[in-house]
C-alpha positions in Angstrom: 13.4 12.0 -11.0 10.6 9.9 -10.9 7.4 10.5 -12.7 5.3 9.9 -9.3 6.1 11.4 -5.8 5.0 8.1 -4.4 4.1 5.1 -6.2 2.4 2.0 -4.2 2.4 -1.3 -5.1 0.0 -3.7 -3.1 0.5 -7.7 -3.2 -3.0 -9.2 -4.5 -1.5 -12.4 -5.1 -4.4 -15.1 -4.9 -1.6 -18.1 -4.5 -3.2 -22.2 -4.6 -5.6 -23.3 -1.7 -3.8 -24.1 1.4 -0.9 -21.4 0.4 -1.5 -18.4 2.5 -1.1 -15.2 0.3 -2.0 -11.7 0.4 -5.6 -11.6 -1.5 -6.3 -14.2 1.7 -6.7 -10.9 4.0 -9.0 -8.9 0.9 -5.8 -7.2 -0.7 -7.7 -6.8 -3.8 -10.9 -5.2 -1.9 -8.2 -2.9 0.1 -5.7 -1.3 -2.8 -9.0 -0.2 -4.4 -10.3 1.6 -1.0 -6.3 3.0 -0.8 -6.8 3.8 -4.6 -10.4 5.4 -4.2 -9.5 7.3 -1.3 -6.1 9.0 -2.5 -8.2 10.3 -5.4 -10.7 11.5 -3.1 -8.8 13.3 -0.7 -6.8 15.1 -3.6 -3.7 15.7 -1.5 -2.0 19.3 -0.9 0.8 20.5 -2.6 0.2 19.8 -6.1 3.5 18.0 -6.6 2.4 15.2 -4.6 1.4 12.6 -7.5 0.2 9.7 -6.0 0.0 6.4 -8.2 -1.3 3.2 -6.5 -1.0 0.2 -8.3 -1.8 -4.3 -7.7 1.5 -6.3 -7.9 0.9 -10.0 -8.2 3.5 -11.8 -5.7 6.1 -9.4 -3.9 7.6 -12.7 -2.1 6.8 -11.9 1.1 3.3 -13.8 2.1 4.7 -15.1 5.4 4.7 -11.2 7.0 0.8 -10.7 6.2 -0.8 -8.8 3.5 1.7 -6.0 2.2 2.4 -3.5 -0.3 5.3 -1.5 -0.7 5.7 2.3 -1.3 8.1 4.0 -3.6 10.6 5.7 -4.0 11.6 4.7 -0.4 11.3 1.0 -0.5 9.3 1.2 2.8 7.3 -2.5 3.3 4.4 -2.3 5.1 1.9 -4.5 6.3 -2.2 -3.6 7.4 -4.9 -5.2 9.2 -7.6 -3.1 7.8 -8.8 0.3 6.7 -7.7 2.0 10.0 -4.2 1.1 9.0 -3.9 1.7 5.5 -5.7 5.8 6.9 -2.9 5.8 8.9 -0.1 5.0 5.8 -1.8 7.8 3.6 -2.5 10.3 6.1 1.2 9.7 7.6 3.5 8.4 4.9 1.8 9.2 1.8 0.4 12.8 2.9 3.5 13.8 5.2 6.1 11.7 4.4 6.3 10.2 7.9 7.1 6.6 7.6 4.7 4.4 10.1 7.2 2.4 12.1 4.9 0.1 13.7 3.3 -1.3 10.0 6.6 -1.2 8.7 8.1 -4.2 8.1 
């Protein structure tokens, strides 16, 4: 059994000019608002034990920013905050994976 229920790790990769990468689209700026806001919203049931963490390079720069939630392996990808509400609300909260970010 794993010590967190759901463990997130988000690609903040800053790569070399002219080499698209994650931290390109703010991923830095956006794990913290994922990170600030799980610990705000203090999700029900007590067991859920939310860790969200930077990763540097995941290897998958070409498919947009993207972080990757476990113990599922599910690979997202966001735009924005409206995206990353919908991963915690649905996938993080419910357990509902978000088909259309996943990738």
């Amino acid at each position: 059994m794993s010590y967190y229920d759901k463990h997130v790790f988000f690609c903040v990769n800053q790569r070399e000019p002219g080499e698209g990468c994650c931290n390109d689209f703010e991923a830095g700026r956006l794990r913290t608002y994922v990170k600030d806001k799980v610990k705000q919203l203090d999700i029900p049931d007590a067991g859920n034990r939310i860790r969200i963490n930077a990763a540097g390079c995941l290897g998958r720069c070409d498919e947009g920013p993207v972080l990757v939630v476990y113990p599922e392996g599910i690979w997202y990808t966001y735009i924005d905050e409206s995206d990353l509400d919908e991963i915690i609300e649905e996938h993080l909260t419910h357990g509902r994976i978000v088909e259309r970010l996943k990738i």
